[in-house]
C-alpha positions in Angstrom: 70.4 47.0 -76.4 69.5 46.2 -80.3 70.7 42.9 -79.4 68.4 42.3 -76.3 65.5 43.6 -78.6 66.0 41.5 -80.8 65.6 38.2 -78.7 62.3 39.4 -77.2 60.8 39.9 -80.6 61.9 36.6 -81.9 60.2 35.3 -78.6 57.3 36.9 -79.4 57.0 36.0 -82.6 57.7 32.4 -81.8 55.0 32.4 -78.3 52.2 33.1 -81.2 53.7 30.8 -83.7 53.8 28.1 -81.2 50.1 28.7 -80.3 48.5 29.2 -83.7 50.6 25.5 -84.7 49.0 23.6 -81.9 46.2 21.4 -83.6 45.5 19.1 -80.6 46.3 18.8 -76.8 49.6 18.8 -75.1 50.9 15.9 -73.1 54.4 14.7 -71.6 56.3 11.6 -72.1 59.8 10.7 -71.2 60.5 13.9 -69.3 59.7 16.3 -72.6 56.4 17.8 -73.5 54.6 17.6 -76.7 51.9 19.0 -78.1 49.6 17.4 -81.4 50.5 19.4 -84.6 48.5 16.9 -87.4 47.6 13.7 -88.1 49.8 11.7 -86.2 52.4 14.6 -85.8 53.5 15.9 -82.8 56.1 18.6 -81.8 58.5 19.0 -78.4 57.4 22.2 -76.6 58.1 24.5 -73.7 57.7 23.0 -70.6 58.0 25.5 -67.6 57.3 25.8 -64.2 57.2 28.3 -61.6 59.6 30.2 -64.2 62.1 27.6 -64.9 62.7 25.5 -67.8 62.1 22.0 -66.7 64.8 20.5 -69.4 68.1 20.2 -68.2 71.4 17.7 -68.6 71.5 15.1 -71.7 68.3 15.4 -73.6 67.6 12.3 -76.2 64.4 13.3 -78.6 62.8 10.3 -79.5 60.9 9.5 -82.9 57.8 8.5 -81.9 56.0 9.2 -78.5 52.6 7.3 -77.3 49.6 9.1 -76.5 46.3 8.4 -75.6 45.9 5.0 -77.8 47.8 6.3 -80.6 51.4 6.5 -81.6 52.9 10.2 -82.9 55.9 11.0 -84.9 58.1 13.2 -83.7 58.6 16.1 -86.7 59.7 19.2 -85.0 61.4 21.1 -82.0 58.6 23.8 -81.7 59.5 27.7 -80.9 61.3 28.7 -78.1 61.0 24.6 -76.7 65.1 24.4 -74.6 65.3 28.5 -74.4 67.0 29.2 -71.1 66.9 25.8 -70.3 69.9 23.8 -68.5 70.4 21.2 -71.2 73.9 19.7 -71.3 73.9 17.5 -74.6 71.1 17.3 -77.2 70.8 13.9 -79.8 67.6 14.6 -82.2 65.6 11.7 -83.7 65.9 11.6 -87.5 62.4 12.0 -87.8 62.4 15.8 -86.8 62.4 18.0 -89.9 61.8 22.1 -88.5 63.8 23.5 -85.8 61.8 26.3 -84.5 62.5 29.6 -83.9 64.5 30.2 -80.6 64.5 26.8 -79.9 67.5 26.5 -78.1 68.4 30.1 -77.6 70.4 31.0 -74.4 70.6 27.6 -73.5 73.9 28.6 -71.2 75.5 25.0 -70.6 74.7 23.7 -74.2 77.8 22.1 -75.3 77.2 19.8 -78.3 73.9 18.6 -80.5 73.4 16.0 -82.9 70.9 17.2 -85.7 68.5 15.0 -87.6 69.2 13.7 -91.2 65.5 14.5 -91.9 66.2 17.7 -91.3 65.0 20.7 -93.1 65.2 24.0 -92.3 66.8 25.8 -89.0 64.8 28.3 -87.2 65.7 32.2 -86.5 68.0 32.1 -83.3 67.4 28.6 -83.2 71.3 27.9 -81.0 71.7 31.8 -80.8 74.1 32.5 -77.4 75.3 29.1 -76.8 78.6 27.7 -75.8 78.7 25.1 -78.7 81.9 24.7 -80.2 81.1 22.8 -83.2 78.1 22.5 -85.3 77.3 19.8 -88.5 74.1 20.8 -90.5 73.3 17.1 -91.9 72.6 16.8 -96.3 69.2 18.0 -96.3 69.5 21.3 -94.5 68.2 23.6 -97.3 67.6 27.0 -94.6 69.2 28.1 -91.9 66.9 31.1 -90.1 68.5 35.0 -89.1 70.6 34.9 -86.3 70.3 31.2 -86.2 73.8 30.9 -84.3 74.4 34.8 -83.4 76.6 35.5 -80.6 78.2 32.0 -79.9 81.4 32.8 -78.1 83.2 29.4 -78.7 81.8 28.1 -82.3 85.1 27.5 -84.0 83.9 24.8 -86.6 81.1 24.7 -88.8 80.2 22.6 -91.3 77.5 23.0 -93.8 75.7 20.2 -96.2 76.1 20.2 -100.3 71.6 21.1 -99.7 72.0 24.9 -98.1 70.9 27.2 -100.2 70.2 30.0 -97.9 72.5 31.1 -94.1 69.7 34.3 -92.9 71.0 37.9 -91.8 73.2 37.9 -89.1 73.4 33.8 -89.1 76.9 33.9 -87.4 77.2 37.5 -86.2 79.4 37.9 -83.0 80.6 34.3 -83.1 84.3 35.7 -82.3 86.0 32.2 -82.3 84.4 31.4 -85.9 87.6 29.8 -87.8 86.6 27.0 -90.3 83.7 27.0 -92.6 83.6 23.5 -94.4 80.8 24.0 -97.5 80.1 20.8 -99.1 78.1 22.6 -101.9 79.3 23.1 -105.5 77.9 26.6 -105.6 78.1 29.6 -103.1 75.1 29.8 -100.6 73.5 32.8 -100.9 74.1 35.1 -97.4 71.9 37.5 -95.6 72.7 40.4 -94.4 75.7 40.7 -91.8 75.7 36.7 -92.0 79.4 36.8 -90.2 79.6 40.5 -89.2 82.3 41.1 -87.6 84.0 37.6 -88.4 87.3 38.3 -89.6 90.1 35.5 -91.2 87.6 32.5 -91.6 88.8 29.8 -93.5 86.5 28.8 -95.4 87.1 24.9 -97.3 85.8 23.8 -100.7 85.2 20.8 -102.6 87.5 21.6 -105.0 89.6 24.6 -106.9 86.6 25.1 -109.2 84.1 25.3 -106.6 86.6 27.9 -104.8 86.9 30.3 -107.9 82.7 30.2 -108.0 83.3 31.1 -104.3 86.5 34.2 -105.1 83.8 35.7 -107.7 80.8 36.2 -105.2 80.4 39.4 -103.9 79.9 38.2 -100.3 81.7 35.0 -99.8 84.7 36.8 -102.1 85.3 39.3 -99.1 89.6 38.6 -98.3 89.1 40.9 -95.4 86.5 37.8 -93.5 87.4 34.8 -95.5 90.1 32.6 -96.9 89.2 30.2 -99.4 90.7 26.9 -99.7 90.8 23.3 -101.4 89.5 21.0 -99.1 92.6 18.2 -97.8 92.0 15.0 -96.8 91.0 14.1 -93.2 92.6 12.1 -90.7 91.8 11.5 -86.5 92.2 9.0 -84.3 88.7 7.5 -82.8 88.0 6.2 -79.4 85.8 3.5 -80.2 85.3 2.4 -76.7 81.7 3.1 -75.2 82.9 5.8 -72.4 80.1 6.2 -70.1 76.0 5.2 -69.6 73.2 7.7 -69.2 70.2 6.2 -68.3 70.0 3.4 -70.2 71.7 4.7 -73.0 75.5 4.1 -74.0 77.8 7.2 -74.9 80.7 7.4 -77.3 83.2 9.9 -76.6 84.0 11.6 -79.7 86.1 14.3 -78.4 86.6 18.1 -78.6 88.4 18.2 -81.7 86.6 19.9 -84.1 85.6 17.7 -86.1 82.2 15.8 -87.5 81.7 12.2 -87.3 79.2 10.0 -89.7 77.3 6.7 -87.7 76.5 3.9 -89.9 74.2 1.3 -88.3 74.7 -2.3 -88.7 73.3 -2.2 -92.9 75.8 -0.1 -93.5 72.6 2.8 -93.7 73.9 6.2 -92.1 72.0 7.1 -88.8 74.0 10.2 -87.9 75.8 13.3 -89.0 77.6 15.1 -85.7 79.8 16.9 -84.4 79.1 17.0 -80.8 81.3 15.8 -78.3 79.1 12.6 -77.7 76.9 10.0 -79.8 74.0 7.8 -77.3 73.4 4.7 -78.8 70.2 2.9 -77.5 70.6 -0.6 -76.4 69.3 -3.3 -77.5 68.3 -7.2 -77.0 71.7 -8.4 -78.7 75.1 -6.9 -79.1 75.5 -4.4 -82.4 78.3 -2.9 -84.1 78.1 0.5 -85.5 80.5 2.2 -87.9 82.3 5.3 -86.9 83.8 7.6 -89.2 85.6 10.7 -88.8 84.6 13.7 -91.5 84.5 17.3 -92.5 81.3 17.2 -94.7 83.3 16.9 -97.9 85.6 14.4 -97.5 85.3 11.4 -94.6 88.7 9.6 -93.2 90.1 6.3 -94.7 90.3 5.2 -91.3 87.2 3.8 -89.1 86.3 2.0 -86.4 83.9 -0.2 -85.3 82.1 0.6 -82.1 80.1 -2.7 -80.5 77.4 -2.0 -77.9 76.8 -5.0 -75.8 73.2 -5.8 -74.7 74.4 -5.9 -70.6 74.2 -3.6 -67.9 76.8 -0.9 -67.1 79.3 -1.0 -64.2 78.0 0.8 -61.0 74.4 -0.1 -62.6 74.7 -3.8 -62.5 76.0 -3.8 -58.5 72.3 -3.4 -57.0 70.2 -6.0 -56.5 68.0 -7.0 -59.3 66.0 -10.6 -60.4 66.1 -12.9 -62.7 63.6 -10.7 -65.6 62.0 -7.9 -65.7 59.1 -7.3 -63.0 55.9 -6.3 -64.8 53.3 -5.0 -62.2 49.9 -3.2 -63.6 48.5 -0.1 -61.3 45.4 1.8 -62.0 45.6 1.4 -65.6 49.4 2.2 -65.4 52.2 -0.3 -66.3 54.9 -0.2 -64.1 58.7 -2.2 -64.8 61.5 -2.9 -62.6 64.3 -5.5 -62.2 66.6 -6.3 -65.0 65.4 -4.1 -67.7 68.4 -1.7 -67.9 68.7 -0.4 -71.6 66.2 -3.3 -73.0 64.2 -2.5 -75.3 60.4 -2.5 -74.4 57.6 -3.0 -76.7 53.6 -3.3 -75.9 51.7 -4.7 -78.2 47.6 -5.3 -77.9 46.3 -9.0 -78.8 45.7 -7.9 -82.5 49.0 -6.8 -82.6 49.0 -3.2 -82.9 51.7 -1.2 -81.4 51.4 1.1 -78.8 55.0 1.6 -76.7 58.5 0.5 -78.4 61.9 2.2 -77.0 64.3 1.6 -75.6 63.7 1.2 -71.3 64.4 5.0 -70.2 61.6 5.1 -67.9 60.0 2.0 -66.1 56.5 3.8 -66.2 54.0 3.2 -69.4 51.2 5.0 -69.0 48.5 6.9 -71.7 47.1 3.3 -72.3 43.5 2.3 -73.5 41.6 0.9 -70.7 40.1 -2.6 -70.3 42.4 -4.3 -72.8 45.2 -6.7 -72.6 48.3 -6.1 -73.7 51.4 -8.0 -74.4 54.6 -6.5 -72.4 58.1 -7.6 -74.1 61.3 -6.7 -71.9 64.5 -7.8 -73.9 63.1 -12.0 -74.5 61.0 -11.7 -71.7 57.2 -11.5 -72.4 54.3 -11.1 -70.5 50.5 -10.4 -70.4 48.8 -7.9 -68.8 45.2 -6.6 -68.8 44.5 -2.7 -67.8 
């Protein structure tokens, strides 16, 4: 029962934090619903109806969302915003900073997420009773909330940036399968109260054997009877660095269920990604790209890599029906509308003094939210055309 209490006051608490945040109105694009917290800010909220969560299967939050003539960065997951939803798969823009209280709590099917490396802080509950198996907390993360991932059955692997400072009361209480702590800090986090209670024979892995006796001495993290401590060893896995399957128009890596964390580098060699979720979606764009791929356990990354190249064509089973030579671009009541070959182009509209209102990559075919009574310039992949609303 004091568990069941103790999700319906988070939820509480999080309802009234959600409401007293919302600076403007509320609006959906690409399937996810957002509402205005600041000056060019907006957050993903709740999105219900007729008592279901409407988020379910692979959910990609984007960086930046249009709305009403304006683009909005993307800097937060609000309260409560995937609780009791059906999502399969979550990948976060890098923009997001705040994950909000229960934002993904009881999320039943919830199998793998991909933080962003803007990241801050971790909300109370925030993954509480999901079936994740593996979690990386990218550099950055200096908070993670109470009961953050409480009573998450199969968490085996966790792995936490040099930046914590703080894991909340109860952080990893009832997360039976709990075996592998890797802490990339020099210094112990300080832990809340029953942060792993009843967690028993964790291993947890340090930088070094200096780091490990600063560990040994803390009263909490120097408990034999929950953790192990030991000197981190060097990492080696095999990658797959085949693309293994398309959603939407987004390509999928399979990074398997091994336990382990994966760093993305993009083509600059700059790192995009910190995960350890069974997949990585890598939008597409108007040429081919190679990404880096290398396996890691926060502390130390493999010698090996591989080179993952994502071709700017359409998947198998995708590129069998019918399409034309470009892109269609039709305009209906105010409403821009794409079919043909646009699968996983990127799509940009720009107005005729060049400011830009839509750029992803081609999820949807359907632009809407635009300024009346303008023209605009449409850009598909290399194809271009003008339009007027």
């Amino acid at each position: 029962m004091k568990r069941i209490y103790r999700v319906i006051s988070l939820l509480l608490v999080s309802v009234f934090a959600t409401m007293a945040a919302m600076a403007g109105p509320s609006f959906f694009s690409g399937g996810l619903r957002y509402g205005v917290t600041g000056d060019g800010k907006v957050a993903v909220l709740p999105a219900w109806e007729e008592g279901r969560c409407l988020y379910e299967g692979v959910v990609l939050v984007p960086g930046q969302v249009f709305f009403d003539g304006a683009n909005y960065r993307v800097t937060a997951i609000a309260d409560s915003a995937f609780w009791r939803s059906g999502v399969t798969e979550v990948q976060i823009a890098n923009t997001v900073e705040h994950i909000g209280a229960v934002a993904f709590a009881q999320a039943d099917a919830l199998t793998g997420i991909t933080l962003p490396m803007g990241l801050k802080t971790v909300g109370r509950g925030a993954l509480s009773e999901t079936p994740i198996k593996a979690v990386a907390l990218p550099e950055g993360v200096t908070e993670v909330g109470d009961d953050a991932f409480a009573f998450c059955p199969y968490l085996y692997t966790v792995m936490l940036p040099s930046t914590l400072m703080w894991l909340g009361d109860r952080c990893f209480d009832g997360c039976g399968s709990l075996f592998e702590v890797y802490c990339a800090s020099s210094f112990p986090p300080v832990i809340g109260y029953d942060t792993f209670a009843s967690g028993s024979g964790i291993d947890v892995i340090c930088r070094n054997q200096e780091v490990v006796d600063s560990f040994a001495v803390d009263a909490v993290w120097g408990d034999l009877e929950t953790f192990s401590l030991w000197t981190n060893d060097d990492i080696n896995t095999t990658i797959d660095a085949e693309p293994a399957e398309w959603h939407g128009n987004m390509v999928s890596l399979d990074l398997g269920d091994n336990h382990c964390g994966y760093r993305i580098y993009g083509e600059d060699g700059t790192e995009i990604a910190t995960t350890a979720a069974p997949h990585y979606y890598f939008a597409m764009d108007d040429h081919d790209v190679n990404y880096t791929v290398v396996a890691t356990n926060m502390i130390n990354d493999c010698e090996d890599q591989s080179v993952v190249t994502v071709v700017n064509n359409a998947p198998a089973g995708i590129a069998d029906v019918a399409q034309t030579e470009h892109p269609v671009i039709n305009v209906i009541d105010g409403t821009i509308y794409i079919s043909g070959d646009n699968y996983g182009k990127w799509t940009t509209v720009f107005d005729t003094y060049g400011n830009l209102y839509y750029q992803r990559p081609a999820i949807n075919n359907v632009i809407g939210d635009l300024t009346r009574n303008r023209v605009y310039i449409v850009i598909v992949g290399d194809y271009v055309k003008k339009v007027f609303l």
